[in-house]
Backbone as CSV, one residue per row, in Angstrom:
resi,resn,N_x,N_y,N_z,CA_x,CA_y,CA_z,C_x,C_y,C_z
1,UNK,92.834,98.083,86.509,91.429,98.133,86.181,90.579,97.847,87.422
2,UNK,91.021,96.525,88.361,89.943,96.643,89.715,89.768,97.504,90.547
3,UNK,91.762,98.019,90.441,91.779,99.144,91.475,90.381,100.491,91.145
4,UNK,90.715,100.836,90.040,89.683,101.894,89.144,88.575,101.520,89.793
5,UNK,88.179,100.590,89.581,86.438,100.496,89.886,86.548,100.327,91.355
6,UNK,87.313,100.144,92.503,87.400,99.840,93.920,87.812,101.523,93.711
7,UNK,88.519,102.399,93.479,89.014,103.321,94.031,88.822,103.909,94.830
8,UNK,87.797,104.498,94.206,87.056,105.793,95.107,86.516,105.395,96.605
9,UNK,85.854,104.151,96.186,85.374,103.433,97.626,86.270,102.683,99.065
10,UNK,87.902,102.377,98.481,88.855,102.195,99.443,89.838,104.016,99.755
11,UNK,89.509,105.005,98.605,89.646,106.421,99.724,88.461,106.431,100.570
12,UNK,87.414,105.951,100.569,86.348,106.755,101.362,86.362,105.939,102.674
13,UNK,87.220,104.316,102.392,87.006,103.403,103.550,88.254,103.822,104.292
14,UNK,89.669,104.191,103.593,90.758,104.987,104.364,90.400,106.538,105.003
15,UNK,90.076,106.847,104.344,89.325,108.481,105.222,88.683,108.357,106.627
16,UNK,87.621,107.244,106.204,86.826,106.856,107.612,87.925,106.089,108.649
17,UNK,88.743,105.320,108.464,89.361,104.880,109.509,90.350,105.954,110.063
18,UNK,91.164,107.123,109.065,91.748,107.984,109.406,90.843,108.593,110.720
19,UNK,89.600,108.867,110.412,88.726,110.119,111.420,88.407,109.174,112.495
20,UNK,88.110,107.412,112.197,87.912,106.725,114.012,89.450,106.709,114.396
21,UNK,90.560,106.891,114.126,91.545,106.545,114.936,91.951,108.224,115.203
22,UNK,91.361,108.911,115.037,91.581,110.345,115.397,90.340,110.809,117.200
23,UNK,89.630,109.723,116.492,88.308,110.177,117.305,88.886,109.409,118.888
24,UNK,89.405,108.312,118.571,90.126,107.414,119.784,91.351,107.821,120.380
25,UNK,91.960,108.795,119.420,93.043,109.528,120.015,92.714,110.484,120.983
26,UNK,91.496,111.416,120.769,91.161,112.202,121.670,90.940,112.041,122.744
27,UNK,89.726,110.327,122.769,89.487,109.807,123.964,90.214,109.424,124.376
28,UNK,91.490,108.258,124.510,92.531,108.513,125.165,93.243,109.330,126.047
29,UNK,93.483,110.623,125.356,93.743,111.544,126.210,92.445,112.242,127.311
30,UNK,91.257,112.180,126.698,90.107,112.303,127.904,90.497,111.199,129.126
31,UNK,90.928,109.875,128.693,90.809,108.972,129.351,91.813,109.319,130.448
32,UNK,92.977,110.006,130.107,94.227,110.153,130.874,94.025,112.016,131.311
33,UNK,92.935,112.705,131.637,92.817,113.835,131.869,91.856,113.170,133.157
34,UNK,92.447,113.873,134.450,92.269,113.816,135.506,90.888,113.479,136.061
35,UNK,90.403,114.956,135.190,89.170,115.449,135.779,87.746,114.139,135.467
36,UNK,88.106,113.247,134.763,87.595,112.127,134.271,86.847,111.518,135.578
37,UNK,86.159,111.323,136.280,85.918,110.700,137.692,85.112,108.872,137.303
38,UNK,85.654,108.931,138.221,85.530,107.114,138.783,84.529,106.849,138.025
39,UNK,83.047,107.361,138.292,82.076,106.898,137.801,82.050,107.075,136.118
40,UNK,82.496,107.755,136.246,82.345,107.748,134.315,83.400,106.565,133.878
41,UNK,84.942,106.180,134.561,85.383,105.456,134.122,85.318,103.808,134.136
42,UNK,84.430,103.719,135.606,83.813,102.323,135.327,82.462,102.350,134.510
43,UNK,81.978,103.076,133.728,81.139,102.691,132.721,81.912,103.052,131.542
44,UNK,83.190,103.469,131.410,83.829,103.067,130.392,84.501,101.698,130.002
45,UNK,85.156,101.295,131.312,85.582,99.835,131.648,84.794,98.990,131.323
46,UNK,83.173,99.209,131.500,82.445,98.323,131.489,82.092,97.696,130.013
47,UNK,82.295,98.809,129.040,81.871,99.276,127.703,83.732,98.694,126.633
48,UNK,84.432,98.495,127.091,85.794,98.289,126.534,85.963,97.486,125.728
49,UNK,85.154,96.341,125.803,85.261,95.157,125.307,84.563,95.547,124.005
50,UNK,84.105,96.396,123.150,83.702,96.491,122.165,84.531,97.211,121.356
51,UNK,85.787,98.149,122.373,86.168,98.865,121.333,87.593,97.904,120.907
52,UNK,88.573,98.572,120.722,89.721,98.295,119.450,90.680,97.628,121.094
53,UNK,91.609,96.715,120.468,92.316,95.760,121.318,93.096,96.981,121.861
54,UNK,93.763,98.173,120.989,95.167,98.923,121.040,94.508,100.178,122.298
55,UNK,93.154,100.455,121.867,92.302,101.126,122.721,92.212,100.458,124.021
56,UNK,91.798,99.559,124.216,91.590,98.758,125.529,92.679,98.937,126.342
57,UNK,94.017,99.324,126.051,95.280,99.139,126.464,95.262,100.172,127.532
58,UNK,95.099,101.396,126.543,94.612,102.527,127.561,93.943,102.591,128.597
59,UNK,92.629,102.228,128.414,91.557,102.282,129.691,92.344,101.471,130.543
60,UNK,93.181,100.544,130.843,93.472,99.535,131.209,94.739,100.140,132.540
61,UNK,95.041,100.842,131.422,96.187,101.610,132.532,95.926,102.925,133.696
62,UNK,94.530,103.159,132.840,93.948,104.445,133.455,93.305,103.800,134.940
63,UNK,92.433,102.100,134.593,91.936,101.861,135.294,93.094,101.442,136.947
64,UNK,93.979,100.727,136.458,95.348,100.317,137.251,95.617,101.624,138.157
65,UNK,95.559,102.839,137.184,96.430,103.958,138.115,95.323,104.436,139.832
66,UNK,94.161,104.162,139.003,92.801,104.592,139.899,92.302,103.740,140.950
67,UNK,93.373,101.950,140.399,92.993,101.066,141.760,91.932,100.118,141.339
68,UNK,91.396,100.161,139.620,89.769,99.233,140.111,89.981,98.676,139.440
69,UNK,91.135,97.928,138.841,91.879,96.879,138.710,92.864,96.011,139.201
């Protein structure tokens, strides 16, 4: 019976997290596509701390490979 009355509203809260961890997948791979330059990635670095811990991981390595860490 709670589930019933929660239903519809925990598909719509699983849907939405499905499409941000899709949306972070992409960036990731932006993050690890070359053509990405310095300046865009230290105002991503700068900006990290807001997103997701598992996300941060990434920039983190991107930043290491580039030296500005």
């Amino acid at each position: 019976m709670l589930f019933e009355a929660f239903g519809d509203n925990l598909t719509m809260i699983c849907e939405s997290k499905k499409r941000q961890t899709v949306y972070y997948i992409y960036h990731i791979f932006a993050i690890f596509d070359r053509r990405l330059g310095k300046r865009r990635l230290i105002e991503i670095v700068k900006n990290v701390d807001t997103e997701p811990e598992w996300f941060r991981k990434y920039v983190i390595i991107r930043a290491k490979a580039e030296g500005m860490i």
